[in-house]
C-alpha positions as CSV (number, residue, x, y, z in Angstrom):
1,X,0.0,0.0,0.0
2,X,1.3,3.5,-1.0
3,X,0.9,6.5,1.2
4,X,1.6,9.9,0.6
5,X,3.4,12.3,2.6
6,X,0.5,15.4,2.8
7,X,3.6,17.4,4.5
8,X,4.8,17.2,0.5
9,X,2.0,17.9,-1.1
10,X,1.2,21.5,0.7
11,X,2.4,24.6,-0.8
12,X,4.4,26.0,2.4
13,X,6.5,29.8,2.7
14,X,9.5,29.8,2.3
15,X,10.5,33.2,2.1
16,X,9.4,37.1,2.5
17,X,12.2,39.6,2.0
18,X,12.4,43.2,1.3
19,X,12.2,44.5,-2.4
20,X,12.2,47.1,-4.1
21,X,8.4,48.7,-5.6
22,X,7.4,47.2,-8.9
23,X,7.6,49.0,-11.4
24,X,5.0,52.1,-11.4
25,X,3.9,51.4,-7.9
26,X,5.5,54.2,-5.3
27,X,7.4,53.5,-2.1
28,X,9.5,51.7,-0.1
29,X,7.7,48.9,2.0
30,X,7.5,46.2,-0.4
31,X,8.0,42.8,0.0
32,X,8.5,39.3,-1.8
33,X,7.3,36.6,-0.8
34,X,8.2,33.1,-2.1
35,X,6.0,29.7,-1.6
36,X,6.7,26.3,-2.5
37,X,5.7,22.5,-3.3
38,X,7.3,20.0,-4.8
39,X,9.8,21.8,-6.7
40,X,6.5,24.4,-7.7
41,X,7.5,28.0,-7.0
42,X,4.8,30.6,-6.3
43,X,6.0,33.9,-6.4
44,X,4.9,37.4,-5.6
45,X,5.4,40.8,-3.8
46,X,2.8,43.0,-1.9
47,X,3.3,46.4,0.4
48,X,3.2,46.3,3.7
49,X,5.1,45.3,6.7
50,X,7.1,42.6,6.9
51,X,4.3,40.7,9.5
52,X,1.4,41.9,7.2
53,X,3.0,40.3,3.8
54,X,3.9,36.9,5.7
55,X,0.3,36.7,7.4
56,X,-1.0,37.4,3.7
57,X,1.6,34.6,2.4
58,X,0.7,31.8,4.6
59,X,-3.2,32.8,4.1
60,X,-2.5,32.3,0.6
61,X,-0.6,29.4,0.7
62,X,-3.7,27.9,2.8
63,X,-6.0,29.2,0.1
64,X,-3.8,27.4,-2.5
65,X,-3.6,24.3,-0.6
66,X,-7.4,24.0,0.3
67,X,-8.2,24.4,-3.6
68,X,-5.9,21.8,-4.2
69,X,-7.2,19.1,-1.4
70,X,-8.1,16.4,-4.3
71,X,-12.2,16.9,-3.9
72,X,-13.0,17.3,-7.7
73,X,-11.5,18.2,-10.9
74,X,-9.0,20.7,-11.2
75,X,-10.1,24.5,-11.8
76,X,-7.9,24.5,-14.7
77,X,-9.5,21.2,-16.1
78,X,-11.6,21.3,-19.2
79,X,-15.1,21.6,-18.1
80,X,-16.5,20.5,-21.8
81,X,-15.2,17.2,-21.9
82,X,-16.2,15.5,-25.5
């Protein structure tokens, strides 16, 4: 019998570091933040302070893993299957 490691299969955060303001955007309190799975990489920045962007990152990274949790297709599944 196989079993799968769930501690694998969750999209966790791995890092949140300063960064400079995207380009357009104005000031100084910007942050990336990095999550990853499985050798997946989500990647993104958002403003704030540095306990605002991780508390966004790890509510994300819930979000992710809860609409990945293996109840139904995929969202990026085709929906008119022939």
């Amino acid at each position: 019998m196989n079993t799968v490691d769930l501690s694998d299969s969750r999209y966790l955060v791995k890092a949140v570091e300063k960064t400079a303001a995207p380009d357009g955007c104005d000031g100084n309190n910007w942050y990336r933040y990095v999550l990853e799975r499985n050798g997946s990489t989500l990647v993104g920045q958002r403003r704030g302070t540095l306990n605002q962007v991780t508390r966004y990152a790890e509510e994300l990274a819930d979000d992710v893993n809860s609409r990945s949790g293996g109840k139904g297709p995929s969202q990026w599944s085709s929906r008119n299957k022939k």
